[in-house]
C-alpha positions as CSV (number, residue, x, y, z in Angstrom):
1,X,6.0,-22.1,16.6
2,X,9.5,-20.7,16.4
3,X,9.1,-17.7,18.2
4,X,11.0,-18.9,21.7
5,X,13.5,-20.3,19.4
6,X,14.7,-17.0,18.0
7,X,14.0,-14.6,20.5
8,X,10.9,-13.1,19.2
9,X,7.9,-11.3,20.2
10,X,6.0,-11.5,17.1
11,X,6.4,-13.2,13.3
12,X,8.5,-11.0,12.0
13,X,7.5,-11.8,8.1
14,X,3.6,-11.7,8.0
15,X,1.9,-10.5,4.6
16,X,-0.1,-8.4,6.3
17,X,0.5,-4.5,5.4
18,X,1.4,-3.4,8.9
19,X,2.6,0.1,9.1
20,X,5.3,-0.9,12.2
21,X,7.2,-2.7,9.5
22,X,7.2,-0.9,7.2
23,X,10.7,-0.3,6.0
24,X,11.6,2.7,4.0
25,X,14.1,1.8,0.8
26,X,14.8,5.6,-0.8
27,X,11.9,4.8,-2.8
28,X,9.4,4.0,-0.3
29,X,10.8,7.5,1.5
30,X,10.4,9.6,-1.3
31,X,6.7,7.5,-1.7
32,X,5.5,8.3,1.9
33,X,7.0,12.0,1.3
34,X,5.1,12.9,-1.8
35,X,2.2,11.1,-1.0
36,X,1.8,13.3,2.0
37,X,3.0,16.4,0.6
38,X,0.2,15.7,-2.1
39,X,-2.5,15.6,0.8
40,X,-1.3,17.8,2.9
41,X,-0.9,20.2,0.3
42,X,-4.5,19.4,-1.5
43,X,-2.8,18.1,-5.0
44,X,-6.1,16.9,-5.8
45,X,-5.2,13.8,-7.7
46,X,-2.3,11.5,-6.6
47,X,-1.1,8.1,-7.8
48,X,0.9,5.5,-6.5
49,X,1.9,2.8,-8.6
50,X,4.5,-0.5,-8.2
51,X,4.0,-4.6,-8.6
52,X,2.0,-6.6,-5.9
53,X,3.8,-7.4,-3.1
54,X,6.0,-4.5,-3.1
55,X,4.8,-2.3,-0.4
56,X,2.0,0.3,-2.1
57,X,-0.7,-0.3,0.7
58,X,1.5,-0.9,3.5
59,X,2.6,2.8,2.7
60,X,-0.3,4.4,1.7
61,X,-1.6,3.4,5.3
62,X,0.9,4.8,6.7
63,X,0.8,7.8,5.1
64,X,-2.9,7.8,6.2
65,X,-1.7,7.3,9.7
66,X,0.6,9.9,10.1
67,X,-1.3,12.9,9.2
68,X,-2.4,15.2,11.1
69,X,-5.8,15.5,12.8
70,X,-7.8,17.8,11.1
71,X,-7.7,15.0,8.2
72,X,-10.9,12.8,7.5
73,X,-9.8,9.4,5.1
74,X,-11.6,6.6,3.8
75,X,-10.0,3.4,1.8
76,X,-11.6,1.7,-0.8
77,X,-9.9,-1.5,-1.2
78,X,-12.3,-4.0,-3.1
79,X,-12.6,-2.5,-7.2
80,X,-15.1,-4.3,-8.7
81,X,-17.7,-1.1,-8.1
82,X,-20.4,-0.1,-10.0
83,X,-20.2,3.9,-9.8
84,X,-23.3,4.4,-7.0
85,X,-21.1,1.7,-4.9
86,X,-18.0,3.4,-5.1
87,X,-20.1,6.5,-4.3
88,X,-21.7,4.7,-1.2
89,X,-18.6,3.1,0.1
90,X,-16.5,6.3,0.3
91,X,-19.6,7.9,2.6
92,X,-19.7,5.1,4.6
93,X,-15.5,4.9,5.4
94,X,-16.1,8.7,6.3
95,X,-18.6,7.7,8.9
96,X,-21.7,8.9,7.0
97,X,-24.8,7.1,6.9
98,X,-25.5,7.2,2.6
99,X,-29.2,8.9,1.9
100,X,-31.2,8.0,-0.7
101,X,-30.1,5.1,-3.4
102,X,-28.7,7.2,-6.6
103,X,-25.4,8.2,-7.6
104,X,-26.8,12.1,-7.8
105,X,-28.3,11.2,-4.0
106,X,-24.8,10.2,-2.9
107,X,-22.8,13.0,-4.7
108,X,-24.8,15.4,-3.3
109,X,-24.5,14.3,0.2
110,X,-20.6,14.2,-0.4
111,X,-20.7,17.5,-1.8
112,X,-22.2,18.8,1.9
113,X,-20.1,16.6,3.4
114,X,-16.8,18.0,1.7
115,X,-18.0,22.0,2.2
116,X,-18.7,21.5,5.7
117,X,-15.1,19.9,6.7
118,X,-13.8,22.8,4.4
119,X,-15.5,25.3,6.6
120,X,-13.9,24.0,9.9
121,X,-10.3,23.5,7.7
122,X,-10.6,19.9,7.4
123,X,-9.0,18.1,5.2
124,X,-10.2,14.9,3.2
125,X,-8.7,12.2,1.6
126,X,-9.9,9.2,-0.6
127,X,-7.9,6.1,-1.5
128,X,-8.6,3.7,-3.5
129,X,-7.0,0.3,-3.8
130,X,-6.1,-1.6,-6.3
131,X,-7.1,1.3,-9.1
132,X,-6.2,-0.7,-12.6
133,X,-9.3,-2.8,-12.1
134,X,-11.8,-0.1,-11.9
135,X,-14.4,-0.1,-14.7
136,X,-14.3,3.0,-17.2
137,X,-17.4,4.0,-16.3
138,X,-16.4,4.7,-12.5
139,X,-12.8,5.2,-13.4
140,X,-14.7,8.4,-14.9
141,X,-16.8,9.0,-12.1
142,X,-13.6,9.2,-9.8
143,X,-12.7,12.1,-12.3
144,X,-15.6,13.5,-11.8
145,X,-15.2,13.7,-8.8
146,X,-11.7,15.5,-8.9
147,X,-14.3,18.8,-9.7
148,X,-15.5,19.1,-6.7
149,X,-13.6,21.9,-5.3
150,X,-13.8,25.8,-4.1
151,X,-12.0,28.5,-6.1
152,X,-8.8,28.5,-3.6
153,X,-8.1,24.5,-3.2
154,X,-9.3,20.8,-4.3
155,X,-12.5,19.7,-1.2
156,X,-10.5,16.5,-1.5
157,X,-7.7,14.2,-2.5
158,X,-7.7,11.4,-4.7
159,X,-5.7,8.9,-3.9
160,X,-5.2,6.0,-7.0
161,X,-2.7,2.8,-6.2
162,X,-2.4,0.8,-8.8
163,X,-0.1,-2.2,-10.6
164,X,1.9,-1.2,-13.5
165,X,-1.0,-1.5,-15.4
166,X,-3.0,1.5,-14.0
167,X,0.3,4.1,-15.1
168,X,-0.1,2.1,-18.8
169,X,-4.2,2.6,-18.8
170,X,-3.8,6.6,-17.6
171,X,-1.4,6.7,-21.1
172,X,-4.4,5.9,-23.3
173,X,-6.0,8.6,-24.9
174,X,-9.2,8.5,-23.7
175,X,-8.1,9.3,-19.8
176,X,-5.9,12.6,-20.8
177,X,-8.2,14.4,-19.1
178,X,-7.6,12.3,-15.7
179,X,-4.1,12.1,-16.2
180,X,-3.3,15.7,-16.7
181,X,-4.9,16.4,-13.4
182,X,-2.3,14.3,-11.6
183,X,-0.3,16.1,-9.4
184,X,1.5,14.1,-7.5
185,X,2.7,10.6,-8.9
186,X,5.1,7.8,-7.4
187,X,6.2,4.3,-8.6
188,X,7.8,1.5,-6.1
189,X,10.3,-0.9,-7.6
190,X,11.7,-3.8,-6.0
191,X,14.5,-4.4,-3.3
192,X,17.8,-4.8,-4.4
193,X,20.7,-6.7,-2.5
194,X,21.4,-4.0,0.1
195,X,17.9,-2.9,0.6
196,X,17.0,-6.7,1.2
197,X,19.5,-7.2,3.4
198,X,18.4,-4.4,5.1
199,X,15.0,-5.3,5.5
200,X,15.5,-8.6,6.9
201,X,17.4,-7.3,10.6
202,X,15.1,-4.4,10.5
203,X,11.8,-6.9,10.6
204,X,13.2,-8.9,13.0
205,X,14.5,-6.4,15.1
206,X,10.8,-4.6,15.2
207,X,9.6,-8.5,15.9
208,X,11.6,-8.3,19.2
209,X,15.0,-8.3,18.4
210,X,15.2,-12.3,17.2
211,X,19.2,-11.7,18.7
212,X,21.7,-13.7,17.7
213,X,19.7,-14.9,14.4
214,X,20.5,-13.8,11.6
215,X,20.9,-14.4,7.4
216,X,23.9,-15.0,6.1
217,X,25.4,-13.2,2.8
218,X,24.6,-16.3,0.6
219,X,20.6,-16.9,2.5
220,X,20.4,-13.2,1.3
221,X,21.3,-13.6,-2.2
222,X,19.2,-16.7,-3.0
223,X,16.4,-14.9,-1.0
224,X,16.5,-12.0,-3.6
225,X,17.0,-13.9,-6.1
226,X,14.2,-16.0,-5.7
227,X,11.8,-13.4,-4.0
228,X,12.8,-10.8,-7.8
229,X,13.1,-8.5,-4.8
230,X,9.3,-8.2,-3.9
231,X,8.6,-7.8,-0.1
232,X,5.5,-9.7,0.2
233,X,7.4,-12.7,-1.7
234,X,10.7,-12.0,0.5
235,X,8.3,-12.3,3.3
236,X,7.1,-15.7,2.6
237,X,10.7,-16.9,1.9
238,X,11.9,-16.1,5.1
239,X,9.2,-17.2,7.4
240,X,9.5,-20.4,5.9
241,X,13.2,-20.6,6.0
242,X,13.2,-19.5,10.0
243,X,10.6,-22.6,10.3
244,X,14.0,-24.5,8.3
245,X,16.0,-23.1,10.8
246,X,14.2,-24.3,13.7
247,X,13.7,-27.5,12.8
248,X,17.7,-27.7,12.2
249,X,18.2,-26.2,15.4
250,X,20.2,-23.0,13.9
251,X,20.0,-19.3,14.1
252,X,22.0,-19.3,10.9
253,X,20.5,-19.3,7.9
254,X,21.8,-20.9,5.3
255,X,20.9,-20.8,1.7
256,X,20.5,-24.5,2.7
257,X,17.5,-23.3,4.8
258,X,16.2,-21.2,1.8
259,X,16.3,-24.3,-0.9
260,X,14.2,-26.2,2.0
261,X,11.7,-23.0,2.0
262,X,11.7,-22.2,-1.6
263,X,11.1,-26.1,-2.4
264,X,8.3,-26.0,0.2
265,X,6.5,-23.1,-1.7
266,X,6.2,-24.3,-4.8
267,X,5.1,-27.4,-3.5
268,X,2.3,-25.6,-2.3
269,X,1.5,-23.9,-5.5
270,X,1.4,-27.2,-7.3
C-alpha cells in the first residue's frame, strides 16, 4: 500500500525470517560466527538460545545458507514429536525416503545415510527449532543421537535453538549428560538504542532504499521502548507506523506516527 509512497521495492518490516535482512548487532555476528565454526568444524552439539522475536531462526538460516557445498542440512521446526517422528522428519529434510515404521528402522537408515556422506567428506547438519518444547523422551533421543560418530569426528551436527527456557532445562540434572556435550553455545539479547536505530535504515535500505524516509531520534526511542528491543516486535511497530506516515502524507516519522501504531496493536490484541 505504501510502497510508491516511500520509495520501496519491497515491505521492508515483514516477520518473516528472511536471511537478506538479516542485520548483524555484535551478537548476531558472533551467533552466525560460532554457529558456523561449530559446523564447519563438527562440534557435535550446538545451541542457540535468545527470546522470540529476536532473530535465532533468521540466523540459523543463514548460517545454513552460507556453508559450503559439501554440507547436507535439514530443519525441524514443528516440536511437538514423538521420537520415531523426529527420526522420520530429519530423513525426509535430507531427501531420504524413511524405510520401515520404527525408530531402530529409521536410525539405522540414518546411520547409512551419515557413513556414506562421511565417505565422500560430507558434512551434515541437523537443526531443530524451537528445542525447549521437545518432550524428554526425544529430548533424549536427540542425545542419542549425538553418538553416532567415527573415531576421528562427530557424522553430524546438532543444532538446538531454543527460548530462555531451553539454556534453564539443559541446567537440570537429569540432562548433564546432553549439556556437557555442548560445544558450541550462543545466546541473542535484544537491540539496544543504537542497534535499533541501526536496523531500521539498514531494512529499508535492503527494501529499496525508501530515500528520503526516515525515523526520527524520538520515533526511535518510543520504538525501543515499546518493541523491549525485540526485532520481530520492532518490526510490527514500524510497518504500522510507515502505514501512519502515509496516511499523514510524511516521510518523517514521528513518535506521533508510533502512538498511532502502537495504539493500533493493542487494539488488535484486545
Amino acid at each position: 500500500m505504501y510502497l510508491a509512497f516511500y520509495n520501496l521495492n519491497e515491505p521492508p518490516f515483514n516477520v518473516t525470517p528472511d536471511p537478506r535482512f538479516l542485520f548483524f548487532t555484535q551478537e548476531h555476528r558472533e551467533a552466525f560466527d560460532s554457529l558456523r565454526y561449530g559446523i564447519e568444524q563438527r562440534k557435535g552439539f550446538i545451541t542457540l538460545t535468545g527470546e522470540v522475536g529476536c532473530g535465532k531462526t533468521t540466523v540459523c538460516r543463514a548460517v545454513l545458507s552460507s556453508l559450503p557445498p559439501p554440507t547436507r542440512t535439514a530443519l525441524v521446526l514443528n516440536p511437538s514429536l514423538t521420537e520415531s517422528q523426529l527420526l522420520r522428519a530429519i530423513l525426509v529434510d535430507l531427501g531420504l525416503k524413511p524405510r520401515g515404521r520404527d525408530r531402530l528402522a529409521y536410525i539405522e537408515q540414518l546411520n547409512e545415510f551419515l557413513l556414506a556422506c562421511d565417505a565422500r567428506n560430507e558434512n551434515v547438519a541437523i537443526v531443530i527449532d524451537e528445542a525447549q518444547d521437545l518432550e524428554a523422551k526425544v529430548m533424549e533421543q536427540v542425545r542419542l543421537l549425538s553418538n553416532l560418530e567415527t573415531d576421528q569426528h562427530k557424522l553430524m551436527q546438532l543444532i538446538l535453538i531454543g527460548q530462555p527456557e531451553l539454556a534453564k532445562r539443559l541446567r537440570a540434572p537429569e540432562w548433564r549428560q546432553l549439556r556437557q556435550r555442548i560445544m558450541v553455545h550462543c545466546n541473542l539479547r535484544p537491540l539496544e538504542l543504537e542497534d535499533v536505530k541501526q536496523y531500521l535504515r539498514f531494512r529499508m535500505q535492503v527494501a529499496g532504499g525508501g530515500y528520503p524516509t526516515h525515523f526520527d531520534e524520538g520515533a526511535i526511542r518510543l520504538i525501543l521502548k515499546k518493541s523491549g528491543g525485540i526485532p520481530r516486535v520492532i518490526n510490527m511497530i514500524a510497518d504500522r507506523s510507515l502505514l501512519a506516515g502515509y496516511v499523514a502524507g510524511t516521510h518523517t516519522i514521528s513518535p506521533q506516527e508510533v502512538k498511532k501504531a502502537v495504539r493500533e496493536m493493542e487494539t488488535m490484541l484486545h
